[in-house]
N, C-alpha and C positions, 0 to 999 in steps of 0.2 A: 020341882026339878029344874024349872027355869032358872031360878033363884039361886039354885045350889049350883048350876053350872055358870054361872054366871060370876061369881062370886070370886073361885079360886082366881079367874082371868082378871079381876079387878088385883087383886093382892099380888100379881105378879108383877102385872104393870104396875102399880102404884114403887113396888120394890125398884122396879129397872127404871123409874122415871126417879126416886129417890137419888139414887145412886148416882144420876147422870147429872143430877142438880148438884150432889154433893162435889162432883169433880168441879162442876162449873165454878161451884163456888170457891174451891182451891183456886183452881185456875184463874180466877178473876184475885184473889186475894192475892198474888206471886205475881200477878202484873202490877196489882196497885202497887204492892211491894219496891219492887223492879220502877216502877216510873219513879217511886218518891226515892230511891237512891241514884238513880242517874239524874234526878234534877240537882241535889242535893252534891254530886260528887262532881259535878259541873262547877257548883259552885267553890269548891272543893280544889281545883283545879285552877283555877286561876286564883288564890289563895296561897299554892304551893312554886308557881310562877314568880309570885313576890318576895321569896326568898331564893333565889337566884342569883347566883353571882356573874356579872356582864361576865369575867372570866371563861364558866364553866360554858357558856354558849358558842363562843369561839371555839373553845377544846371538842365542843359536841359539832358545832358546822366542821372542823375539820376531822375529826371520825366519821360522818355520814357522807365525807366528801361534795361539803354542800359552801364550803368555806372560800372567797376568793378575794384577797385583801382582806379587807377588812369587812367585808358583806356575806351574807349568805343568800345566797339563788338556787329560790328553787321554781317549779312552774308552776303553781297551781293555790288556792285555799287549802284543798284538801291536804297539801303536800306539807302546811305550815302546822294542820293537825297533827299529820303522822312526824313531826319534828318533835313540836309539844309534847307531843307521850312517849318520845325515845326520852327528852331531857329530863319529866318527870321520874317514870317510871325507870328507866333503863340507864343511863351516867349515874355515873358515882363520884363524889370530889372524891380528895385525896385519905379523906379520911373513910372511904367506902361508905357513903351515906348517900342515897337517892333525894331527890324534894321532900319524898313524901315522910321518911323519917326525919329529914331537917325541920320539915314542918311540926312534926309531931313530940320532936324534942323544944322547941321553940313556944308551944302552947301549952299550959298544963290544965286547961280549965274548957276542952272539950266536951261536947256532947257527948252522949254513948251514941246514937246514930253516925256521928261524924267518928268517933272510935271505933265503930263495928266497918266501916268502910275504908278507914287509915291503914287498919290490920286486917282485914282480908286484904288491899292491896299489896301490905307488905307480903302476904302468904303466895301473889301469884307468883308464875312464872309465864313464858311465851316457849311458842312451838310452831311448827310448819302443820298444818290440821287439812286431812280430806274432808270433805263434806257428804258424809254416805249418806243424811239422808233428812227430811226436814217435817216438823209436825206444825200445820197449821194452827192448828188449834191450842197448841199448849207454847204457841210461838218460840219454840227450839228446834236449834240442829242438832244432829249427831255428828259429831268428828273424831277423827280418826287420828293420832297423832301419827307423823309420819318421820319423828326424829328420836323418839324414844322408845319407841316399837311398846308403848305398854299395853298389856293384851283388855283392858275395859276403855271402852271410849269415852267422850264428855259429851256430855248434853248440854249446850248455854243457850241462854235467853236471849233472844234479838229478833224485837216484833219485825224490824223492816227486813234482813237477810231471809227470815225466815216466812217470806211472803212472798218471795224472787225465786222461782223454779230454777231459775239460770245459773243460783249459786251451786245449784249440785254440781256442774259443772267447774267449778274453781275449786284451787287448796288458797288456806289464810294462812297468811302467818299471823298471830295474834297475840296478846296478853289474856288470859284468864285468871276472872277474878272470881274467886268461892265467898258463896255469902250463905247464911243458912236456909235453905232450901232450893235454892240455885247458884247456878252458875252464870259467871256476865263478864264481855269485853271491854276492857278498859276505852277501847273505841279505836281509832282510826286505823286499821285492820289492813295488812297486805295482802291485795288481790292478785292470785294469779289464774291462768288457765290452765287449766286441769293437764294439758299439753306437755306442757312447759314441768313436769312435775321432776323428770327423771334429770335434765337438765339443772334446776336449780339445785338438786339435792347433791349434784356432781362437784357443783360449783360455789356450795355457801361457806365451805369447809377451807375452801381456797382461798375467800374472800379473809374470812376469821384473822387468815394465818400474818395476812397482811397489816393488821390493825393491830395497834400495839399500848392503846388507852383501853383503861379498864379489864373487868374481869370477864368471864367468859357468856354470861349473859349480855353485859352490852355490848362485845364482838359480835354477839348472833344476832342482833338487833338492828346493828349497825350494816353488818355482812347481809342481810333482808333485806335495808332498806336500799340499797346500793343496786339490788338484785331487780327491785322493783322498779327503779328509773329506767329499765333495760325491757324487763321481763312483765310489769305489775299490768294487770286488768283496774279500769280507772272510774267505772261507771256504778258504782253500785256503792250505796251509805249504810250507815247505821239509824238503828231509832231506839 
């Protein structure tokens, strides 16, 4: 009887300690995941930098109203990031092309790694996101869009946001990028405080109406980051 009682409690735990390894081991596998593409799309990035035209930089300093002469000022590192991924990701020359397609028209002898991150970037888009709510463990938020009212929210990966209580407290504006099995920000992310929510969302529309380069994502883009010289929370990175 000892034996026999003893026994079932082995096979339960043995099952609930299975299982908890099996998430681990996801979990651990979507972070390896997840590091080797933001190393990789780092590199990736300064890549699509090099085909840049001095031109399109000027057009882009004066759409973020960052332009004065012939300089652009802004204050900060961080501020030169969130420049970098508007001109990347967000302008379009004239022929509606972003870097990251110039780049990708430009090489034909890619990686599939550096193909699977070309073309999810080209799939993202950007939005203004609450932060309802943060999983330690599986290092995602949950966000809320707060400009396209869609009724399922996003779950993205980001070990560092997602280890800062404080972020619940802020809305991002961000880029998301779909990769298969997560989701991930392109990086230098608009922080605001959760505050300030009804205010910006009053006033991004206004901003839009004003800028008269490009199509209506790099209005919004631009119109954010305009919002954030004003309005942005400044202390908080990505990893």
């Amino acid at each position: 009887m000892k034996l026999g009682f003893k026994l079932p409690l082995k096979i339960v735990n043995s099952k609930r300690n299975t299982t908890k390894r099996q998430l681990m081991f996801m979990t651990n596998n979507t972070l390896k995941q997840y590091k080797k593409i933001r190393k990789l799309g780092m590199s990736l990035n300064e890549k699509y930098l090099q085909c840049l035209d001095p031109q399109d930089i000027k057009i882009s300093g004066r759409v973020l109203g960052i332009l004065k002469g012939e300089k652009l000022l802004f204050s900060s590192e961080e501020d030169l990031d969130r420049i970098y991924n508007f001109v990347v990701y967000d302008y379009k020359n004239i022929k509606g092309k972003n870097l990251v397609q110039i780049y990708k028209d430009k090489n034909k002898n890619l990686t599939e790694e550096e193909l699977l991150i070309i073309n999810s970037s080209l799939s993202s888009s950007s939005s203004l996101y609450k932060v309802v709510s943060l999983n330690t463990q599986n290092c995602t938020l949950e966000l809320k869009d707060l400009i396209n009212n869609e009724n399922k929210n996003i779950h993205m990966l980001d070990i560092q946001l997602s280890s800062n209580p404080s972020v619940q407290n802020l809305i991002l504006y961000t880029r998301i990028i779909p990769f298969p099995g997560f989701n991930a920000s392109s990086g230098a992310s608009l922080l605001f405080d959760a505050s300030c929510k009804d205010s910006i969302l009053e006033k991004y529309k206004k901003k839009m109406k004003k800028i008269v380069v490009g199509d209506e994502q790099t209005k919004l883009a631009a119109a954010f980051f305009q919002l954030y010289q004003k309005y942005g929370f400044k202390n908080v990175r990505h990893q």
